[in-house]
N, C-alpha and C positions, 0 to 999 in steps of 0.2 A: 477286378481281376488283375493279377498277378503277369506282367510283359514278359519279365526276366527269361522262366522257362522258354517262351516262345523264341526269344531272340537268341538263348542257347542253343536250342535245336536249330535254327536257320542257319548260326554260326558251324554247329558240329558237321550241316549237312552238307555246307559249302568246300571247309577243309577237308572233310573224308571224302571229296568228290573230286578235289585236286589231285591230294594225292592215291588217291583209286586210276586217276587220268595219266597218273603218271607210270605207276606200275602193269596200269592193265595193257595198254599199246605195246611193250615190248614182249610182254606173258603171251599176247592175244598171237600174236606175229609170230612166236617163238611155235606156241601150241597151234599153230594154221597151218605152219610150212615143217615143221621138224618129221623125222622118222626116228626118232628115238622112241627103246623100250619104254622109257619112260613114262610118256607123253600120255600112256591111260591111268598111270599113278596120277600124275599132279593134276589130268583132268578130270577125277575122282575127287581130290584133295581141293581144288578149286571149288566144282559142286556139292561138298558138305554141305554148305551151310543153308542148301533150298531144302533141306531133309530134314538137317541136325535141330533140334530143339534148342533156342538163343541160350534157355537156360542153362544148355549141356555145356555150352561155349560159353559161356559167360563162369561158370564152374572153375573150369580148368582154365582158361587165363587167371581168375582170382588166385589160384590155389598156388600157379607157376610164376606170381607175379608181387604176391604176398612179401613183406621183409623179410618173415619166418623161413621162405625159401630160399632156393642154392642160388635162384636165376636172381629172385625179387630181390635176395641182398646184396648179391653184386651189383647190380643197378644200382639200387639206394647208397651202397658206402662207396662206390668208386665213381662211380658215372653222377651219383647226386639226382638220378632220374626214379621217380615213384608212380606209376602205373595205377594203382589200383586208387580208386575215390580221387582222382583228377579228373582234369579236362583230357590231359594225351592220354591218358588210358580210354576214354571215350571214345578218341581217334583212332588208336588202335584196334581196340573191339569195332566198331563201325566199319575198317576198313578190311577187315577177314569178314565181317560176317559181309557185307555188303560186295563184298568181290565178285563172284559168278553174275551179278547184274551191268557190272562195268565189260566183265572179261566176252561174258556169251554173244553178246551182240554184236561187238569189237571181231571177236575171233570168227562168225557167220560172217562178215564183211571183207575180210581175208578171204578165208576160203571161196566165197563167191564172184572174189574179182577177179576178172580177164590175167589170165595169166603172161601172154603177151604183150601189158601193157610194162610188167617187168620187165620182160626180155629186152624189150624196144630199150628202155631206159638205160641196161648193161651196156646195152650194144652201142649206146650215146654214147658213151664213158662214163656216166654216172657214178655216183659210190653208191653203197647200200643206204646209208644212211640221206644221202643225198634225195636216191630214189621213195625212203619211206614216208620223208617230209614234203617233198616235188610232185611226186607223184599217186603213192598209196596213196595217204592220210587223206590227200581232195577227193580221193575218188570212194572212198566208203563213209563221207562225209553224215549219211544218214545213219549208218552202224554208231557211228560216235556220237551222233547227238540222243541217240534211244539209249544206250550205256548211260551217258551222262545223267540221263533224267530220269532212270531207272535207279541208277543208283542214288543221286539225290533221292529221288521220295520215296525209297525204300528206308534212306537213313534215318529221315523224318516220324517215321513210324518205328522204328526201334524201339522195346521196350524191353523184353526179359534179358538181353545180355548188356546191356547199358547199365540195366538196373544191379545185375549180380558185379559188374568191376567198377563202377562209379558211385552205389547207393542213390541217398536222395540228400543233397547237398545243394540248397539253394544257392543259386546263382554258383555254383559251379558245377555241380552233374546233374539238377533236374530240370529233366527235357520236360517237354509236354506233355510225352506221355507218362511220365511217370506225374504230371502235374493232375493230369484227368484221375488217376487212379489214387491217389489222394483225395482227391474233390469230393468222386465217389464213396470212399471209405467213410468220409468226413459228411458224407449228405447233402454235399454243397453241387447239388445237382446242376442249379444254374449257372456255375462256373466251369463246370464238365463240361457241359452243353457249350457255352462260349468256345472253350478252346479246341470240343471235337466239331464244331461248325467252322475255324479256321483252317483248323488243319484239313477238313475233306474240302474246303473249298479250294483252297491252294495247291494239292494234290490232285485232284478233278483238273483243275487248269493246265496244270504241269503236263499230264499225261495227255490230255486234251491237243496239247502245242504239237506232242511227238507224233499223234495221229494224223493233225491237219498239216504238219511238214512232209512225212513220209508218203502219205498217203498222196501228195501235191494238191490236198483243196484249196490250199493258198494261192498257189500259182495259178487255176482257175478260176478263183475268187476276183485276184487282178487283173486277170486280163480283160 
């Protein structure tokens, strides 16, 4: 059996999970406290993709991302950057489609926190940004660790829009799943079998972690 794929997708799951981490905390915070009209648009546009078919996204980045395009070739002649059958186009598609799994949980966490624990903080003299890192971020500590591993093993399992912007390019766009679905084609059943007993053991755990954190059977566990 073939590692490469495996360790692709660990790698894809880890960068699209950084920065998911990084754009989802200020999205999440923006969409928890804003009154803008806006805010049912982009959290429409944030939730496409638990709906959208990867295929359908995986489409239209190929198509707006292509050389033959206005967007794909200003990238490629000016910027030197090619999206489509790379690794950052992997990143890219991963981290639209895996969004709503960083943002939902993130943004519940927000919205559920003590509002007063802000207020207190202004009234310290805190700054906002002060207060988001002092004081939010520890206190929906569990919102972020379910984001985090929501979206990791969601990315993990990625197949039809990884497949439509990156193909199957060993060692550089084929994940695992696109390695199972070859195996399969190919008859090579017991290598299917290997890497879908990896992957759901590793996922199984993953999810496993978020239940017995949140849930506190750990902290019961220890004492």
């Amino acid at each position: 059996m073939d590692w490469q794929p495996l360790l692709l997708t660990f790698k894809l799951a880890l960068v699209t999970t950084l920065w998911l981490l990084i754009i989802a905390v200020p999205l999440s915070y923006w969409l928890a406290y804003t009154k803008s009209r806006l805010k049912p648009i982009l959290e429409t546009l944030v939730s496409m993709p638990l709906v959208l078919p990867p295929t359908v996204l995986g489409f239209y980045l190929l198509v707006a991302f292509s050389p033959a395009s206005a967007l794909g070739g200003w990238l490629h002649d000016t910027l030197g950057i090619q999206l489509i059958f790379s690794f950052k186009g992997l990143v890219f598609a991963s981290v639209l489609y895996s969004l709503p799994f960083m943002v939902h949980p993130i943004q519940a966490g927000f919205t559920n926190l003590n509002p007063t624990l802000i207020e207190a903080s202004y009234v310290l003299g805190k700054s906002k940004i002060k207060t988001l890192f002092k004081v939010v971020l520890p206190n929906i500590k569990p919102s972020l660790l379910t984001g985090i591993i929501l979206a990791f093993a969601h990315t993990i399992g990625e197949f039809g829009v990884v497949l439509m912007i990156g193909g199957n390019m060993p060692g550089k766009t084929k994940v695992a799943s696109i390695a199972i679905y070859d195996e399969v084609e190919a008859l090579n059943y017991n290598a299917a079998n290997w890497y879908s007993i990896i992957l759901f053991a590793i996922t199984f755990g993953i999810l496993l972690v978020v239940y017995l954190v949140n849930g506190g059977y750990l902290k019961r566990f220890w004492k």
